[in-house]
DOMAR-209424 format. One line per 2 residues: for each residue x, y, z of N, C-alpha, C. Coordinates in Angstrom, 3 decimals. Layout:
# residues N
X,Y,Z,X,Y,Z,X,Y,Z  ...
//
This chain:
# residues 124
32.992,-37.011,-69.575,33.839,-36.686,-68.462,35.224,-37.241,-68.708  36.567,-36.518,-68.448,37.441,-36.844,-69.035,38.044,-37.785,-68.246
37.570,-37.497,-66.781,38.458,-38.064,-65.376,38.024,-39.665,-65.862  36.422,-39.929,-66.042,36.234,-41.507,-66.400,36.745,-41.809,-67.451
36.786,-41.118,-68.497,37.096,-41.764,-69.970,38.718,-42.477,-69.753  39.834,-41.396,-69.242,41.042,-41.895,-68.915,40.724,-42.881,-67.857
40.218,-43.388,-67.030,40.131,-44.629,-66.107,39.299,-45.458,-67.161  38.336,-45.716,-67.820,38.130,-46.760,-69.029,38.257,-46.558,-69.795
39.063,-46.345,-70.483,39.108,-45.686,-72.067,38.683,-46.907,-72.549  38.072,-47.975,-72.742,37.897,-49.259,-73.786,36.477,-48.927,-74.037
36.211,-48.146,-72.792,34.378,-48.632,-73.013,33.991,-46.722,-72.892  33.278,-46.728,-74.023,32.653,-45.236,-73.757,31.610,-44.517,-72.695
32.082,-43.910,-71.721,30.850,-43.645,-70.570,29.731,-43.764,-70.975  29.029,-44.569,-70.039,27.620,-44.383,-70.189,26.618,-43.436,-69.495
25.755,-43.047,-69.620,24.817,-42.322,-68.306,24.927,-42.463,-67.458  25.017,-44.227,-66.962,25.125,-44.110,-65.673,26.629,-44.210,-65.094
27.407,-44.181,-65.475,28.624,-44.255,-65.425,28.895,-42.572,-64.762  28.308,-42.397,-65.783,28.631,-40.472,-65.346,27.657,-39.963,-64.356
26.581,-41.258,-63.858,25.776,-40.431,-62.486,26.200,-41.179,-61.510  27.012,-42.194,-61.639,27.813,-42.490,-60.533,29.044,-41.902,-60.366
30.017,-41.342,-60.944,30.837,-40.589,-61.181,30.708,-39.304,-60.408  29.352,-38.830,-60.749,29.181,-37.657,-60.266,28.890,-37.412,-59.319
28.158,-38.531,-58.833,27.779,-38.562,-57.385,28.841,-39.064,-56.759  29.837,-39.461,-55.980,30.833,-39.460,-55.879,31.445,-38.822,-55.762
31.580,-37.310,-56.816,32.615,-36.360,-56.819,31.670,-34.821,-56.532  30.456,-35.157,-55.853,29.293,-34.130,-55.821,29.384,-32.399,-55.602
30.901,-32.359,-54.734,31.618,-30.794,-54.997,31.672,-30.293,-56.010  31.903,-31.344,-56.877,32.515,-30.432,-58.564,31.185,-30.602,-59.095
30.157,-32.100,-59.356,28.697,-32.482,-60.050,27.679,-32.160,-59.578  27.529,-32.327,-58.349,25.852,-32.427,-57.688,26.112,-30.717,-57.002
26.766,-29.567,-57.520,26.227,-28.331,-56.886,25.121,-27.652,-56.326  24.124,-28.147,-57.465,22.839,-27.345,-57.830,21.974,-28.845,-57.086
21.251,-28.157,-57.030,19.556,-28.936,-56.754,19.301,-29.927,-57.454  19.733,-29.403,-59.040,19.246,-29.916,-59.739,19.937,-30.772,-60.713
21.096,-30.396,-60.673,22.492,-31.326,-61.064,22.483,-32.907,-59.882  22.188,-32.419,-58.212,22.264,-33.548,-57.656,20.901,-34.466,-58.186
19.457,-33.794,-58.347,18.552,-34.697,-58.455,18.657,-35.170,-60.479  19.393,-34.494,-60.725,19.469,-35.354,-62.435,20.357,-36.232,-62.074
21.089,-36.858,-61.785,22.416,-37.753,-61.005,22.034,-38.414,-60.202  21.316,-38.234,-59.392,20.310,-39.171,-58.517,19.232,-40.151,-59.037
18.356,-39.299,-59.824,17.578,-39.720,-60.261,17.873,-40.455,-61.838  19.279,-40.032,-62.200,19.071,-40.968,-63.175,19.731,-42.525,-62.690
20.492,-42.609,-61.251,20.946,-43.843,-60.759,19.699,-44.623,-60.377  18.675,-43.947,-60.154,17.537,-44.489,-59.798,16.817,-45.325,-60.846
16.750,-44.436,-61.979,16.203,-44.707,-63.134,16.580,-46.706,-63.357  18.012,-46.203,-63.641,18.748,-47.285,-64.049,18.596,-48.529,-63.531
18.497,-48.282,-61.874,18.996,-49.717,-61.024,17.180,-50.010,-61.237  16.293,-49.431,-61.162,14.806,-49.514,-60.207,13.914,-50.304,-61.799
14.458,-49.067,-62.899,13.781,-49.442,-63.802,13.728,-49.654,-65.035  15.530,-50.081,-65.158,16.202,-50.184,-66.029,16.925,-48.961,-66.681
17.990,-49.525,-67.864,17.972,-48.060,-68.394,17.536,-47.941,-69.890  16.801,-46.973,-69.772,16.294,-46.350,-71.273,16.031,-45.126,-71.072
16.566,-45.183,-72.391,17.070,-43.708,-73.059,15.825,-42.912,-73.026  14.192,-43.339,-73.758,13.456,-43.138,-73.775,12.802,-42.170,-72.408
12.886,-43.377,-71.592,12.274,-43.144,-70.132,13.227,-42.038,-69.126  14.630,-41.827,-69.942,15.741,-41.097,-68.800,15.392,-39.635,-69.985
15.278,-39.458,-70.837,15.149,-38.244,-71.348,13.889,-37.565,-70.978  12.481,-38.290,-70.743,11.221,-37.830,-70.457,11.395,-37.527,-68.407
12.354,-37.928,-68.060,12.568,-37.742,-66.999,13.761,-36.450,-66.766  14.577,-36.350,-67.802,15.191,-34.829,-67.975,14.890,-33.908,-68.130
13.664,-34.009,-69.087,12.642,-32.658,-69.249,11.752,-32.354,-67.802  10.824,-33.079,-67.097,10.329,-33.016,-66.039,11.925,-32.030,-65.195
12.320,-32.730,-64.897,13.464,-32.069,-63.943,13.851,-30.726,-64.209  13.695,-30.246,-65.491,14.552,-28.808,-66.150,13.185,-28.125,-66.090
11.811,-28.488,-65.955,10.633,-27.320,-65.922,10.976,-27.327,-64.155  10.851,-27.752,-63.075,11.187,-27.723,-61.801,11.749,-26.790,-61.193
11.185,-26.183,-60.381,11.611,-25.106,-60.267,11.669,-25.118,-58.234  11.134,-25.878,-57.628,10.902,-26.253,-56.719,11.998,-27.101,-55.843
12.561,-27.388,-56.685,13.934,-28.539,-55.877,14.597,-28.026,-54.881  14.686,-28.818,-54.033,15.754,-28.158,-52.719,16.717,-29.347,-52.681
17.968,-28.854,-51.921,19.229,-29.662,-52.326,19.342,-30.506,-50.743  18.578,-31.429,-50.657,19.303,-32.106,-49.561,20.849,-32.298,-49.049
21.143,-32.587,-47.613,22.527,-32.867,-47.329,23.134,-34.643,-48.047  24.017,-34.345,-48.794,24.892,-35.205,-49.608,25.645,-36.221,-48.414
25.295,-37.588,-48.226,25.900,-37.929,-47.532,27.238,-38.090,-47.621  28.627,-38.345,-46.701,30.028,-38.042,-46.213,30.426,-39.629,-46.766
29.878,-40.180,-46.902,30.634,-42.007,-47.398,29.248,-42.023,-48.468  29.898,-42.267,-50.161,29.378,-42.159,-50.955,29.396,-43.525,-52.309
29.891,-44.620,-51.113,30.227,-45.715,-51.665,31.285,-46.661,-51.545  31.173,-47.651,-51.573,32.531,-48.812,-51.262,33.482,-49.017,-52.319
32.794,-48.879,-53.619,33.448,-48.900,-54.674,33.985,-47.769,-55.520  35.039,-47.276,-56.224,35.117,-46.269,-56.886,35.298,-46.804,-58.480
35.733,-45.666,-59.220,35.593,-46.014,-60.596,36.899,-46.710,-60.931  37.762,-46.594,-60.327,39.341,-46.816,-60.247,38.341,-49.134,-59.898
37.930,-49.258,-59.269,37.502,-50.719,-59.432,36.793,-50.683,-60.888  36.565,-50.313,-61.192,35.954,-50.651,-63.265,37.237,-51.022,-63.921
37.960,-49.754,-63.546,39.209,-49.413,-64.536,40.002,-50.189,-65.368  40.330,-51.416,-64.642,41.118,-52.682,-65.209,40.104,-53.924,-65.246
39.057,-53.691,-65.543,38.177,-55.012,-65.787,38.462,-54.890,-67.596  38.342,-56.179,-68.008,38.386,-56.617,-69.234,37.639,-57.322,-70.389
36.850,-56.821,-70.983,35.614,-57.469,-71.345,34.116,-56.730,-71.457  33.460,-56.547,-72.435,31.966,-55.726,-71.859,31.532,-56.113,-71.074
31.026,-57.752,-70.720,30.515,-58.295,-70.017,30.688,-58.183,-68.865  31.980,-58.262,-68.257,32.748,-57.874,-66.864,32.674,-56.573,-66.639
32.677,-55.696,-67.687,32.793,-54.023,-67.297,31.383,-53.702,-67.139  30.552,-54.611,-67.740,29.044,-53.914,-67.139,28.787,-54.900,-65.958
29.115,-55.532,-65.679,29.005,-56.415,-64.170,29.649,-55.421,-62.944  30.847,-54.718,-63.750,31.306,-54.109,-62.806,30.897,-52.920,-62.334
29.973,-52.203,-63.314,29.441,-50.972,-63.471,28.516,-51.379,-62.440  27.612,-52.032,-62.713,26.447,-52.681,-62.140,26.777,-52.576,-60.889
27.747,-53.192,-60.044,28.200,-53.397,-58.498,28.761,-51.907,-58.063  29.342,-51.158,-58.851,29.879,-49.748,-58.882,28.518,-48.863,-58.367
27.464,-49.094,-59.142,26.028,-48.309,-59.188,25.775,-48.808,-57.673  25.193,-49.917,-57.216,25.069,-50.440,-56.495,25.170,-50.080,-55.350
26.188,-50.101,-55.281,27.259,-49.556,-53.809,27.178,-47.880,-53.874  27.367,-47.059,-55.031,26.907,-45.702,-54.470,25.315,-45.365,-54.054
24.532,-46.473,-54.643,23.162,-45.985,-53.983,22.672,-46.609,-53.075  23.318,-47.532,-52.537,23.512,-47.866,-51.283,23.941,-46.835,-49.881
24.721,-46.054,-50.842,25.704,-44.741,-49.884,24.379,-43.638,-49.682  23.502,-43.377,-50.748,22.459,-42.505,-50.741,21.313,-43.219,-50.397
21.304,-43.984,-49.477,20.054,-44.839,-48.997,19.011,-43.514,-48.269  19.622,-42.819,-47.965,18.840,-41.632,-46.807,18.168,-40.618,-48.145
18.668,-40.603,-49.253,18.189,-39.532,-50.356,17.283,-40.571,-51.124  17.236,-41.919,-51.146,16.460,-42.660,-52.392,15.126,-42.168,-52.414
14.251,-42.128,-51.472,12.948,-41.429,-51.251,12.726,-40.349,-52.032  13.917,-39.685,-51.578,13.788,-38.091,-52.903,13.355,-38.393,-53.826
14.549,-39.184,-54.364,14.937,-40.022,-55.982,13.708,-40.375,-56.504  13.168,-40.982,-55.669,11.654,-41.435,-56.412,10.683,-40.705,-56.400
10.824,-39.944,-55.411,9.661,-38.449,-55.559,9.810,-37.754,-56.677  11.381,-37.102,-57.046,11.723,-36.503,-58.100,10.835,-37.506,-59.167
11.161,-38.469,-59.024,10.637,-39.375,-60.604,9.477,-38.946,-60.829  8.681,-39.335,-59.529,7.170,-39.150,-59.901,6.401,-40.121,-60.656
5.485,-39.755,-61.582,4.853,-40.337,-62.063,5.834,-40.732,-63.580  7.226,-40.446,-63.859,8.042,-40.224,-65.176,8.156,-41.691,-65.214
//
């Protein structure tokens, strides 16, 4: 995503960087059903059960056979923090502290969708 890369250019987006990102900007990312529950569910992934690559790709495939998804209403306040707070942190250590509190606070904003989030997961 180019909008994050120019707000951190030091540190290369990560997954979840770009499903907080997206969720956030859900007009242009979360259109589809299934764009919101890959973005959802991979913030879920991350905060609930860490992140791996392993476990977020076996959870991409599940999502793309799905055919069933319905698009819940996107809540109107989608977080306290934006990416513009990452932007000038300095350091990996601080920029994933900051990521971390960034994640945080948008799934805090989707407290009413987390239920989904974990349904979508399933058994993944």
């Amino acid at each position: 995503m180019r909008e994050v890369a120019e707000l951190a250019p030091s540190y290369a987006p990560t997954r979840l960087t770009i499903d907080v990102y997206c969720l956030q900007h859900p007009e242009r990312y979360c259109a589809s059903a299934k764009s919101l529950a890959a973005h959802l569910t991979g913030l879920c992934w991350a905060l609930e059960h860490g992140i791996s690559e392993g476990g977020l790709r076996q959870l991409q495939r599940r999502l793309e056979a799905r055919r069933d998804l319905v698009k819940p209403p996107i809540p109107s306040a989608r977080g306290k923090l934006t990416v513009a707070d990452i932007a000038e942190v300095a350091g990996a250590d601080e920029y994933m502290a900051a990521l971390d509190r960034w994640a945080r606070s948008t799934w805090e904003a989707y407290a009413d969708l987390q239920e989904s989030a974990r349904a979508w997961i399933g058994p993944a």
